[in-house]
N, C-alpha and C positions, 0 to 999 in steps of 0.2 A: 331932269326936265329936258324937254325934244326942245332942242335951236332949231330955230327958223330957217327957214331953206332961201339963198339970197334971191331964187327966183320969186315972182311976183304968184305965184300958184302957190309955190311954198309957204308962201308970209302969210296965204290968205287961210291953206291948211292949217297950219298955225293956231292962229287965232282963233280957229275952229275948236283947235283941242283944247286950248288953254281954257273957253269957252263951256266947253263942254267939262272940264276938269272941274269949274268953280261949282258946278252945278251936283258932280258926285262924290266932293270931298267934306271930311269931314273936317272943323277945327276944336280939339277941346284941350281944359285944362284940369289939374289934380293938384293940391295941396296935401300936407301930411304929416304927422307926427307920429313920433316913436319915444319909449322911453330909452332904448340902446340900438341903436346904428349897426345891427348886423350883417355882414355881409360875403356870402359863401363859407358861414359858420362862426368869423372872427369878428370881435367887434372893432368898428373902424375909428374908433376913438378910444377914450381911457374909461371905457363904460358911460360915456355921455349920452343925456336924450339929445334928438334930431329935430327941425323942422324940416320940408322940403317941401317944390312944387315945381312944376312943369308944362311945358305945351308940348301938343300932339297934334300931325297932321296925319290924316289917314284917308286915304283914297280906294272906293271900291275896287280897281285893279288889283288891289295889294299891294300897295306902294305906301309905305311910311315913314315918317322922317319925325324927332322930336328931341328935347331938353331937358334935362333933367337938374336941379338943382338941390343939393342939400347940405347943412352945415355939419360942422365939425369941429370935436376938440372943446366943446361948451360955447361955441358960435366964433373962438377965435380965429377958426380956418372953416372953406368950406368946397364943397366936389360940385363941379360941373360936368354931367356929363353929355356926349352928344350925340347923333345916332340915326340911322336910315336902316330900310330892312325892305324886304318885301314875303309876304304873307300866300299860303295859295295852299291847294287840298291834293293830294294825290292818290285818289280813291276816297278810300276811310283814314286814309292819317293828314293828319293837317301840319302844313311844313311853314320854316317862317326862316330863311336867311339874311343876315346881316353884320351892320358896319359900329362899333360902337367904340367913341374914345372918353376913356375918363381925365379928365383936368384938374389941376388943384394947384388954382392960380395964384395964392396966395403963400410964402414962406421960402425958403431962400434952397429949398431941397427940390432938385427936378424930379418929379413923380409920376409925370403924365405918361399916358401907354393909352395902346389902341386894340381892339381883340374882332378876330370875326368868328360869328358864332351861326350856328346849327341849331333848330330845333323843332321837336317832331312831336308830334299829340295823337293819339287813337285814346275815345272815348274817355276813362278816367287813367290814363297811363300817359304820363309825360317824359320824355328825356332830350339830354340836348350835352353839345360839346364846343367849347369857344377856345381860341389859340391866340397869344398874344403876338401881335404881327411887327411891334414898333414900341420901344421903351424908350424914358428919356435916363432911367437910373440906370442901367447898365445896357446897352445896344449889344454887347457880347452875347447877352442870353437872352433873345427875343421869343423863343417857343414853348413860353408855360403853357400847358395844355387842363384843363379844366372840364370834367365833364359827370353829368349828376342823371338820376333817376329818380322818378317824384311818381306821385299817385291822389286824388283825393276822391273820397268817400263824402257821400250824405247821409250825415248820422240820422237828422231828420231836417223836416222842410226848413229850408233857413239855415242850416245847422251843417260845416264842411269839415271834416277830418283830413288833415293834409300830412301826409309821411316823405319826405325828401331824403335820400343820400348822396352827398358829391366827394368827388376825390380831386384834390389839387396836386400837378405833377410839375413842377420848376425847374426848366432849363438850365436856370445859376447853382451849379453846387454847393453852394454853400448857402444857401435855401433850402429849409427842411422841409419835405413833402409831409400832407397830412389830407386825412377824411375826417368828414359829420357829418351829423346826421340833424333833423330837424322833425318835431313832430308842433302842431299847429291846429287851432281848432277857428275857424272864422265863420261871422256870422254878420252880413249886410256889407259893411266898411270898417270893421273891428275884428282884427286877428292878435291872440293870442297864441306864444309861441315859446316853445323848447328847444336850443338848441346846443351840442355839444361837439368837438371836434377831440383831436388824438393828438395834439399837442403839448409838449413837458411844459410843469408852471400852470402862472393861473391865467395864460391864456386857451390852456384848455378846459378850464373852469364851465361847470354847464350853468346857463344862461336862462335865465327865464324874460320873455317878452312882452311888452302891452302898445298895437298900433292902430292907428286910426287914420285912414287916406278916404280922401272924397274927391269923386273926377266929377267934371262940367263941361256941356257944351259951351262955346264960345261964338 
């Protein structure tokens, strides 16, 4: 947000743009459930379903900022997370950089991290890469790097074929690096999903998915 300039032209500028800001931004909100809490291939609980929801602020410039909230663990823990970006075209690929920190205010283990992420879109090709900037479990290894390639297809009208691959690479050695992959069929606000990773045990057990999110203007 532009501070006010202590001159009296500045204050009046100001007001102009805040002014003119209300007039081209957007406020909306999303609700959501999942039956398993996936999240870059792993499930973020002991296989529990999710509820979650959030607000969004989004300004024609490209400028965004919003909240995300979802439970965990079968409602007795749950992720906050929080986040600004800004959105813009460069040519034909459409670019979107930003700020994102996840929370988990609840429980007596410090978890919370912060990541800044990259990401690029031409037509049905998507990829993108985020770097952990700021940990509270180990500040020693703060540069897990994270970065995925995705694609979706229209099978038919209405009807999305969605293929993702991402690779997690973890600064703490003694954190085991791993990929997955995800294949995913949506249709309106219902995605239906596959996903499986390269990890020993049954967290790398393949996963099947059933979710349903609905956003609103506000």
């Amino acid at each position: 947000m532009k501070k006010a300039n202590a001159l009296l032209v500045g204050t009046i500028l100001a007001a102009s743009t805040v002014a003119s800001s209300v007039a081209v931004a957007e406020l909306s909100g999303n609700v959501g459930f999942t039956s398993n809490y996936i999240w870059r291939g792993v499930t973020q609980g002991s296989d529990d379903s999710a509820i979650s929801g959030g607000i969004d602020y989004a300004h024609d410039s490209g400028f965004y900022a919003g909240t995300w909230v979802s439970s965990l663990s079968g409602g007795s823990q749950y992720e906050q997370d929080v986040y600004l970006g800004y959105g813009f075209d460069a040519g034909p690929v459409g670019l979107d950089v930003g700020y994102i920190e996840y929370m988990y205010p609840v429980g007596d283990v410090d978890l919370d991290f912060s990541e800044v992420y990259v990401n690029a879109s031409y037509e049905m090709v998507s990829a993108g890469v985020a770097m952990t900037v700021d940990t509270e479990a180990n500040s020693q290894y703060e540069d897990d790097l994270y970065m995925y390639v995705g694609a979706d297809f229209e099978v038919k009208e209405g009807l999305s074929l969605g293929l993702l691959y991402g690779d997690y690479d973890f600064d703490d050695p003694t954190s085991t690096d791993y990929s997955h992959y995800q294949v995913s069929l949506s249709k309106d606000d219902f995605v239906f999903a596959f996903d499986q990773n390269d990890q020993d045990g049954a967290a790398g057990d393949a996963r099947f998915t059933v979710s349903y999110s609905k956003s609103f203007d506000l």
